[in-house]
TIVO-607649 format. One record per residue: chain; residue in one letter; z, y, x of N, C-alpha, C in turn. Coordinates in nm, 2 decimals. Layout:
BEGIN
<rec><ch>A</ch><aa>A</aa><n_c3>Z</n_c3><n_c2>Y</n_c2><n_c1>X</n_c1><ca_c3>Z</ca_c3><ca_c2>Y</ca_c2><ca_c1>X</ca_c1><c_c3>Z</c_c3><c_c2>Y</c_c2><c_c1>X</c_c1></rec>
...
END
This chain:
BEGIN
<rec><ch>A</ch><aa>X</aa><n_c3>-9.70</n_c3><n_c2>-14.23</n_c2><n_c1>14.50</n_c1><ca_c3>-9.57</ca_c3><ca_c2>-14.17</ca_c2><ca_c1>14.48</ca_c1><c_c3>-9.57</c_c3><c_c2>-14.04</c_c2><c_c1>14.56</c_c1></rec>
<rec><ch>A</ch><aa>X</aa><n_c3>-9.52</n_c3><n_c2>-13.92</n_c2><n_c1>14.49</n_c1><ca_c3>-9.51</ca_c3><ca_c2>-13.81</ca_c2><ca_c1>14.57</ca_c1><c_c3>-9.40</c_c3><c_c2>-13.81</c_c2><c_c1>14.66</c_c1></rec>
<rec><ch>A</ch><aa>X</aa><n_c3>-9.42</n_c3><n_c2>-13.73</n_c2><n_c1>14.80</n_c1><ca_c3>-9.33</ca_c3><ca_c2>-13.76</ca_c2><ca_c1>14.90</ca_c1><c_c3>-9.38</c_c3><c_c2>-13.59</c_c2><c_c1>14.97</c_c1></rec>
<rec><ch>A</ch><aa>X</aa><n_c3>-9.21</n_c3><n_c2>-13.53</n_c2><n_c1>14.97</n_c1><ca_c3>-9.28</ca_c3><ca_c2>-13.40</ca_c2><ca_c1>15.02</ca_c1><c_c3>-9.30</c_c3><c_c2>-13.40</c_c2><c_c1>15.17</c_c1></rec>
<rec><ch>A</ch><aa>X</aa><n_c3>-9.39</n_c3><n_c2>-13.27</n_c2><n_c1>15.19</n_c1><ca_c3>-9.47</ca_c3><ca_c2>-13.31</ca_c2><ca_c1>15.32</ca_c1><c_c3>-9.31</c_c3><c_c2>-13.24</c_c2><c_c1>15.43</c_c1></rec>
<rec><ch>A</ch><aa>X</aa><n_c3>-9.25</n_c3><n_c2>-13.15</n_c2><n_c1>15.38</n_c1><ca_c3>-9.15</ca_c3><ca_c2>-13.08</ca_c2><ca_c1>15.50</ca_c1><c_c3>-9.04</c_c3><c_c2>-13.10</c_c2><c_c1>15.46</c_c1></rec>
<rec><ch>A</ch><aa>X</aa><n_c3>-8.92</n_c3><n_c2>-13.11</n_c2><n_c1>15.53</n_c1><ca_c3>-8.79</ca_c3><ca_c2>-13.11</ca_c2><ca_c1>15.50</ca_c1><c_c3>-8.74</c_c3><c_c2>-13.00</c_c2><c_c1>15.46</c_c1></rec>
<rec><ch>A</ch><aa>X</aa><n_c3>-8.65</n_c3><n_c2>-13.02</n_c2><n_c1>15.31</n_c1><ca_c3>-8.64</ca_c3><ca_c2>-12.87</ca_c2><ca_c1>15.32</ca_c1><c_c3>-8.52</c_c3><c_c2>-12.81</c_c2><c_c1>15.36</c_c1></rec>
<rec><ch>A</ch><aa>X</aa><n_c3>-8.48</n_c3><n_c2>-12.72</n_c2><n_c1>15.40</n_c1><ca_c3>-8.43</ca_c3><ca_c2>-12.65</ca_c2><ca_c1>15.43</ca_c1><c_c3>-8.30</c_c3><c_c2>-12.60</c_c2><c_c1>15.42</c_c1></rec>
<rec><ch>A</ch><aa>X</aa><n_c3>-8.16</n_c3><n_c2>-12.64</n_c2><n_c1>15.52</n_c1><ca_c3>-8.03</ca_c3><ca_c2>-12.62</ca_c2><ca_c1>15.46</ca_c1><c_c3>-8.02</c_c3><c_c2>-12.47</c_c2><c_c1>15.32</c_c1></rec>
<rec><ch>A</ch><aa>X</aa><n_c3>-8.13</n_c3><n_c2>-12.36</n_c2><n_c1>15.41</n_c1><ca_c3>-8.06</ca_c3><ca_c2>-12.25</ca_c2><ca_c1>15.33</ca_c1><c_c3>-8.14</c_c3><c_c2>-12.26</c_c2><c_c1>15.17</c_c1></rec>
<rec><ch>A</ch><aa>X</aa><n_c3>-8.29</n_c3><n_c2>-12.30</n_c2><n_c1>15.17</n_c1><ca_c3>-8.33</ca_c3><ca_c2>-12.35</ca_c2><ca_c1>15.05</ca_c1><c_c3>-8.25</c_c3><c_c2>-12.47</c_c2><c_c1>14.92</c_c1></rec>
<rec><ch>A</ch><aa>X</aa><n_c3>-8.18</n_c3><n_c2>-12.50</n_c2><n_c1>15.01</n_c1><ca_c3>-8.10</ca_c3><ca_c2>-12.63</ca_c2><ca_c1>14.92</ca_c1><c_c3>-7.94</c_c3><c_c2>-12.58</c_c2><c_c1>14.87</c_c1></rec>
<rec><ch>A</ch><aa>X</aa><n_c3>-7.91</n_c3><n_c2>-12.49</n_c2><n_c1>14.91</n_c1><ca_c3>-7.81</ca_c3><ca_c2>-12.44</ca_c2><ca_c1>14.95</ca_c1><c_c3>-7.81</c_c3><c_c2>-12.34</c_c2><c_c1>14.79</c_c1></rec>
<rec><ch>A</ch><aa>X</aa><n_c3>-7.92</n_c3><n_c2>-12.21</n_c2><n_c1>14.80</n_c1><ca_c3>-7.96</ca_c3><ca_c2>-12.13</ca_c2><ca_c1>14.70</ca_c1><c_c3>-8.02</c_c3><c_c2>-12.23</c_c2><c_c1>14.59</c_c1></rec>
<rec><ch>A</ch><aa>X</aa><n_c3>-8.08</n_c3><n_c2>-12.33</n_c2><n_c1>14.57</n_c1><ca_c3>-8.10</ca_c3><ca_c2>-12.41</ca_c2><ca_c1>14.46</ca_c1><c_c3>-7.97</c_c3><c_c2>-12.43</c_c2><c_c1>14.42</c_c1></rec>
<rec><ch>A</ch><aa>X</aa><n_c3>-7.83</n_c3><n_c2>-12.51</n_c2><n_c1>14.49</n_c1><ca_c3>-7.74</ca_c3><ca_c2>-12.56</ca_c2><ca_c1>14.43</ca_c1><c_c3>-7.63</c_c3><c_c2>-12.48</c_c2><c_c1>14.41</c_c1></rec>
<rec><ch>A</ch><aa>X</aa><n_c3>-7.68</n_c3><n_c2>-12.32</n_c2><n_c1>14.40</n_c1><ca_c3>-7.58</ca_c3><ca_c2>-12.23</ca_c2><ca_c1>14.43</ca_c1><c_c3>-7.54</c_c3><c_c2>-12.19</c_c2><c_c1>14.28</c_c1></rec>
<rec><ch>A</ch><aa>X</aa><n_c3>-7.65</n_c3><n_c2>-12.19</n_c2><n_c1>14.20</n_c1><ca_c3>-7.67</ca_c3><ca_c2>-12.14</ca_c2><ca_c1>14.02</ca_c1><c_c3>-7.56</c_c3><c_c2>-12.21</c_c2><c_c1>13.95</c_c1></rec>
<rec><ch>A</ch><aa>X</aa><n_c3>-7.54</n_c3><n_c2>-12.35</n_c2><n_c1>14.05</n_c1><ca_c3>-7.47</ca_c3><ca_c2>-12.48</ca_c2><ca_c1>13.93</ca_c1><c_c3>-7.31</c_c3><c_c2>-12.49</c_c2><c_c1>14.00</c_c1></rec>
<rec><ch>A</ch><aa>X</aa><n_c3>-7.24</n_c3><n_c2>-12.40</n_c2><n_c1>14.06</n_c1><ca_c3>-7.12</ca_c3><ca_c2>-12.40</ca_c2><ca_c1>14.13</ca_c1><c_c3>-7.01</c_c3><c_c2>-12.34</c_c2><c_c1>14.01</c_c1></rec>
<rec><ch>A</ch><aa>X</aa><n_c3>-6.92</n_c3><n_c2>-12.44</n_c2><n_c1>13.98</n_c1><ca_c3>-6.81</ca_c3><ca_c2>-12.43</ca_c2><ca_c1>13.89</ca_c1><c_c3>-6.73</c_c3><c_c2>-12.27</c_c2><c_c1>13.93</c_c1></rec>
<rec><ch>A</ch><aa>X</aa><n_c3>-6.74</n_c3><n_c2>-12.24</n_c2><n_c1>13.84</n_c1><ca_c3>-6.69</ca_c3><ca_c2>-12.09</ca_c2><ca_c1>13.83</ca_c1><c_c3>-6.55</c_c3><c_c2>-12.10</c_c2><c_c1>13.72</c_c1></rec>
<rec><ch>A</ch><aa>X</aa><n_c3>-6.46</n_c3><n_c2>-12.18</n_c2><n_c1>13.70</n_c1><ca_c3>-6.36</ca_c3><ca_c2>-12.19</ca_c2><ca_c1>13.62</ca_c1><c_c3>-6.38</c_c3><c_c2>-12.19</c_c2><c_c1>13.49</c_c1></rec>
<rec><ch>A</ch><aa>X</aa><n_c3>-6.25</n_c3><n_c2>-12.20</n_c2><n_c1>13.40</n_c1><ca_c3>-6.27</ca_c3><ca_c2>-12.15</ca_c2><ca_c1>13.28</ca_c1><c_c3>-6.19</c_c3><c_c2>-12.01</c_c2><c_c1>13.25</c_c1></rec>
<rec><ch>A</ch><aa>X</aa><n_c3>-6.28</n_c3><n_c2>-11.97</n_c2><n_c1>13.21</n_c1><ca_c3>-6.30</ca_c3><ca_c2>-11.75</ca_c2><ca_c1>13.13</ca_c1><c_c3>-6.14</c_c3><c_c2>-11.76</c_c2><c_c1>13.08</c_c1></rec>
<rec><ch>A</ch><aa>X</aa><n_c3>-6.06</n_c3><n_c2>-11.70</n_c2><n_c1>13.10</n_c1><ca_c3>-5.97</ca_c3><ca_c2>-11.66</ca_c2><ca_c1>13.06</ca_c1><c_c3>-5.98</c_c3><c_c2>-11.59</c_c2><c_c1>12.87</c_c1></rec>
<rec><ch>A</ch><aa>X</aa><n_c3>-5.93</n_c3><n_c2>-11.63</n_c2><n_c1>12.78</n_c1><ca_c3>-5.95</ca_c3><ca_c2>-11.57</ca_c2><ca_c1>12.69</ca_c1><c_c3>-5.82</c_c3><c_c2>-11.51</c_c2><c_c1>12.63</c_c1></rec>
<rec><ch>A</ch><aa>X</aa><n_c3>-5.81</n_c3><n_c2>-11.39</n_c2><n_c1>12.51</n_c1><ca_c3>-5.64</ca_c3><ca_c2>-11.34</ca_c2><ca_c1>12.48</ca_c1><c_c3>-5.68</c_c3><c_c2>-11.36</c_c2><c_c1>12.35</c_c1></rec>
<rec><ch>A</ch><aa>X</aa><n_c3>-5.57</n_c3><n_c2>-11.37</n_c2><n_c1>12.27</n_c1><ca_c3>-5.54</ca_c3><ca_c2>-11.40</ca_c2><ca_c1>12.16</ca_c1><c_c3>-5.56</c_c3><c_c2>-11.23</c_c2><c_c1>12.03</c_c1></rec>
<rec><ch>A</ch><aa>X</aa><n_c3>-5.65</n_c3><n_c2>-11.26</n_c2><n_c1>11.97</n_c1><ca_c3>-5.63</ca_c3><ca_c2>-11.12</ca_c2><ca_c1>11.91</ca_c1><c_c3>-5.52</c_c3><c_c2>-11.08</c_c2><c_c1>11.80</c_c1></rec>
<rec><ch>A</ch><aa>X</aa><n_c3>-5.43</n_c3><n_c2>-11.18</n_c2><n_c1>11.81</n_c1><ca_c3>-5.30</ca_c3><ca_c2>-11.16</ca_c2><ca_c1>11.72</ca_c1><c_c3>-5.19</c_c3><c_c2>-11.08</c_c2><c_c1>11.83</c_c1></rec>
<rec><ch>A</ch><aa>X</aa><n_c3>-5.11</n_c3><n_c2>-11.17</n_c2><n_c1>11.88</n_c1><ca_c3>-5.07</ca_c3><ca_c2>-11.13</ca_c2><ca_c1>11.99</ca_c1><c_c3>-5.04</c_c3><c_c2>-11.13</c_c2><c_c1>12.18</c_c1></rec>
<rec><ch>A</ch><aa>X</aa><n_c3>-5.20</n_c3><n_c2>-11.08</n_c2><n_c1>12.21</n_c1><ca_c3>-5.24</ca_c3><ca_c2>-11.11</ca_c2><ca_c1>12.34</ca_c1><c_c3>-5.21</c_c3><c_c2>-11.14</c_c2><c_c1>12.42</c_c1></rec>
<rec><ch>A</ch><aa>X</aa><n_c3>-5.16</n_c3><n_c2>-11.31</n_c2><n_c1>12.42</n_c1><ca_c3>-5.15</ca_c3><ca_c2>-11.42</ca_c2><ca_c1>12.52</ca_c1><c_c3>-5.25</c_c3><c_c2>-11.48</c_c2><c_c1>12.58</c_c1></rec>
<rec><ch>A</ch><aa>X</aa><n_c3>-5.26</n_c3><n_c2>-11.53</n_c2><n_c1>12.68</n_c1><ca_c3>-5.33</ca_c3><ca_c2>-11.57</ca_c2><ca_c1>12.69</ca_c1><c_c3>-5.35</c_c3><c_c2>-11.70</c_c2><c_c1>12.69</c_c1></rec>
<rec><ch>A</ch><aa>X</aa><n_c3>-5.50</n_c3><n_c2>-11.73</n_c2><n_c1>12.59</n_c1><ca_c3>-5.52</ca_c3><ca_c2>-11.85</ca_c2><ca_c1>12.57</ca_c1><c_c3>-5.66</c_c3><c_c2>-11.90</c_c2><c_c1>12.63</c_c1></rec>
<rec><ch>A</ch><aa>X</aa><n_c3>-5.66</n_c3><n_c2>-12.07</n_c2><n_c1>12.61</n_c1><ca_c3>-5.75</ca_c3><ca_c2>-12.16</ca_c2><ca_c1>12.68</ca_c1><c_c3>-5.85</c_c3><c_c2>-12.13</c_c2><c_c1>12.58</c_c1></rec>
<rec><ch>A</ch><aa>X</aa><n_c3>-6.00</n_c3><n_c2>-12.12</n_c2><n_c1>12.59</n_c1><ca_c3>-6.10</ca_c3><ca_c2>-12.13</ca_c2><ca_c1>12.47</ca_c1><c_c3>-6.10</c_c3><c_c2>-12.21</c_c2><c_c1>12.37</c_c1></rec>
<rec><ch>A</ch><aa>X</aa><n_c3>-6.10</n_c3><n_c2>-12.19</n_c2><n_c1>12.27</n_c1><ca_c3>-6.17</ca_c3><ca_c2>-12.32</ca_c2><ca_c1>12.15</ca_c1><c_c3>-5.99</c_c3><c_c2>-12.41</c_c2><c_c1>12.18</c_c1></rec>
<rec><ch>A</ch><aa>X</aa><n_c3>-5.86</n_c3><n_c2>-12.33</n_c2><n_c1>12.18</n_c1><ca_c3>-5.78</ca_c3><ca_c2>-12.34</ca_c2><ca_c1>12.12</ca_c1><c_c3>-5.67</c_c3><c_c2>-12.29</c_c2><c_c1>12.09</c_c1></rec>
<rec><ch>A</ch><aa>X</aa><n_c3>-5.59</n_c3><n_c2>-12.33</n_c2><n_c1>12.04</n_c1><ca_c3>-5.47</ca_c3><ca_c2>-12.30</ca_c2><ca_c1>11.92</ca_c1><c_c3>-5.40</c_c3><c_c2>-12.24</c_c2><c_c1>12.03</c_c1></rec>
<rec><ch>A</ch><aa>X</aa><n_c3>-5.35</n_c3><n_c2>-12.09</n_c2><n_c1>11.97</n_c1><ca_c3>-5.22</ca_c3><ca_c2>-12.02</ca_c2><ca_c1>12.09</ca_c1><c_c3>-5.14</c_c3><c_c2>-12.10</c_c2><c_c1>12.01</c_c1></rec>
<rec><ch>A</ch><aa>X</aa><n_c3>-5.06</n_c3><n_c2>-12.14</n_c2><n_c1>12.19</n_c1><ca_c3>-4.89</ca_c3><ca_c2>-12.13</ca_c2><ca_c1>12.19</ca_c1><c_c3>-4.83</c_c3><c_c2>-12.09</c_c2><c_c1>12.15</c_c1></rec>
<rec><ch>A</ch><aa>X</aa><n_c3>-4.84</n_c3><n_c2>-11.92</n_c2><n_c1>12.19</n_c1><ca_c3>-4.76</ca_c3><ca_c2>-11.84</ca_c2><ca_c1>12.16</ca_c1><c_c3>-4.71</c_c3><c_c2>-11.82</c_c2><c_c1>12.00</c_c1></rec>
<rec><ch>A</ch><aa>X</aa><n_c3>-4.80</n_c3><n_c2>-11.79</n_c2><n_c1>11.89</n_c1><ca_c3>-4.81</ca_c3><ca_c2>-11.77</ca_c2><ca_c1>11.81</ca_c1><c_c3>-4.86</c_c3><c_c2>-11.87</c_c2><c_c1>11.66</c_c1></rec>
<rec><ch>A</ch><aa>X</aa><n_c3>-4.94</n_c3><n_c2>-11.96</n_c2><n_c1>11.72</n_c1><ca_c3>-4.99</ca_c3><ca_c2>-12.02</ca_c2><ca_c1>11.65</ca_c1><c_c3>-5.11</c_c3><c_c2>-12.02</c_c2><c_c1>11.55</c_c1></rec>
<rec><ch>A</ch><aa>X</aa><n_c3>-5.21</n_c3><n_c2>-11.93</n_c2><n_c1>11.60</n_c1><ca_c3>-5.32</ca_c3><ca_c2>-11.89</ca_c2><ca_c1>11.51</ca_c1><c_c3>-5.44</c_c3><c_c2>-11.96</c_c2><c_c1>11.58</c_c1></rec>
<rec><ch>A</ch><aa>X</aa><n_c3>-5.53</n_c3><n_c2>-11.99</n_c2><n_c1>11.53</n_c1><ca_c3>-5.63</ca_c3><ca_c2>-11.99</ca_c2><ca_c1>11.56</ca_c1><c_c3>-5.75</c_c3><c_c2>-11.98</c_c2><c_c1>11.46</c_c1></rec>
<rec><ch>A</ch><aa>X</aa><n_c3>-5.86</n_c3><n_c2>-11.86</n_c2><n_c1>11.50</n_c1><ca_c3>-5.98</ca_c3><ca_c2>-11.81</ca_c2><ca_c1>11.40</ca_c1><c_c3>-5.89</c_c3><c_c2>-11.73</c_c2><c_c1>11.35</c_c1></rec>
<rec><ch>A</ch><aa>X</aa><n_c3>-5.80</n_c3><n_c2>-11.66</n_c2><n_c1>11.31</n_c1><ca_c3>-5.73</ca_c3><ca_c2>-11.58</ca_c2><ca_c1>11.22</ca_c1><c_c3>-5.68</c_c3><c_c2>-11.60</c_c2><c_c1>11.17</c_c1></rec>
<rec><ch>A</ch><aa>X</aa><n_c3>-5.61</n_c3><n_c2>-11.76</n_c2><n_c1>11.13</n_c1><ca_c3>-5.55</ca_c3><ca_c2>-11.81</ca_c2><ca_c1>11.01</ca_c1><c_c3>-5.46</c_c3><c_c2>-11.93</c_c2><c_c1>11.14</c_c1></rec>
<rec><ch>A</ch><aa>X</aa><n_c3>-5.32</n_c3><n_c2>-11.93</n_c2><n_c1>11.06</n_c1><ca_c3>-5.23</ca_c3><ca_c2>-12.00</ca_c2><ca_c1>11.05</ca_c1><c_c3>-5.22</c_c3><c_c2>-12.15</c_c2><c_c1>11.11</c_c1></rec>
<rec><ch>A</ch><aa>X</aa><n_c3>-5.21</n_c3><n_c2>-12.18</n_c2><n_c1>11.21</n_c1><ca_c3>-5.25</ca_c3><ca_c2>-12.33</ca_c2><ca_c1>11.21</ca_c1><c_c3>-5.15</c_c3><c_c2>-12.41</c_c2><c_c1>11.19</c_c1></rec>
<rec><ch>A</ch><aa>X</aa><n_c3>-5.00</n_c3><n_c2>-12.37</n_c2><n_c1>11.33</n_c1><ca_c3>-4.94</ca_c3><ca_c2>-12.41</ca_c2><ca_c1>11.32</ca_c1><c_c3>-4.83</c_c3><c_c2>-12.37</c_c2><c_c1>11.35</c_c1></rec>
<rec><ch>A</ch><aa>X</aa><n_c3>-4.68</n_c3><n_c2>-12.38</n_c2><n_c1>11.30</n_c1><ca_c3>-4.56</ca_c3><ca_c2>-12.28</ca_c2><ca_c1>11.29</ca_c1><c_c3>-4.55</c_c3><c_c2>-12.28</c_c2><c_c1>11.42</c_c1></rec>
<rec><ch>A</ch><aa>X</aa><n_c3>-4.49</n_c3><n_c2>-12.19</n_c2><n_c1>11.49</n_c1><ca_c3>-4.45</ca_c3><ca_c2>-12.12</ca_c2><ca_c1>11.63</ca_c1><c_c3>-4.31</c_c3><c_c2>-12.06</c_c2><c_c1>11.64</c_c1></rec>
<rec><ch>A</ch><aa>X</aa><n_c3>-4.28</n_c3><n_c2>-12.16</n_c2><n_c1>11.70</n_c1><ca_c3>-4.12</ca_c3><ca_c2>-12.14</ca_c2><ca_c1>11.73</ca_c1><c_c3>-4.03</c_c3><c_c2>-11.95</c_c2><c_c1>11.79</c_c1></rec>
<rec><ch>A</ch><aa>X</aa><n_c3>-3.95</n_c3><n_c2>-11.93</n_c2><n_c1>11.65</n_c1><ca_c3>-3.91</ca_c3><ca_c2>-11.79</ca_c2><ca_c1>11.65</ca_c1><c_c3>-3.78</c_c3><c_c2>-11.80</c_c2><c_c1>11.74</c_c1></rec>
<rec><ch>A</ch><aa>X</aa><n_c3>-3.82</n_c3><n_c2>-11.70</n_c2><n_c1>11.88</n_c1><ca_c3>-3.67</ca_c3><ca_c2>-11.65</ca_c2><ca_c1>11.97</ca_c1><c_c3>-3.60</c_c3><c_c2>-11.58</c_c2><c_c1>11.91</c_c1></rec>
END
């Protein structure tokens, strides 16, 4: 069984688990009327999503 020969290193372990640190989710805007929306879905505001109609959106 492999067994490494040195301990490794706070700052080496540190830079390995640095690549995989949750960085949020990307803000994205709506190219109908630029709200902002969650990815991969349906604005609120308006109700589109991909360019087409999804669902009615309540008129102020």
């Amino acid at each position: 069984m492999a067994v490494p020969k040195r301990k490794t290193s706070r700052m080496q372990r540190r830079q390995r688990k640095a690549a995989n640190r949750y960085k949020g989710v990307q803000a994205t805007y709506c190219p109908n009327c630029n709200a902002p929306v969650a990815p991969h879905r349906v604005c609120t505001a308006c109700g589109q999503y991909g360019g087409k109609q999804v669902i009615a959106a309540a008129q102020d």
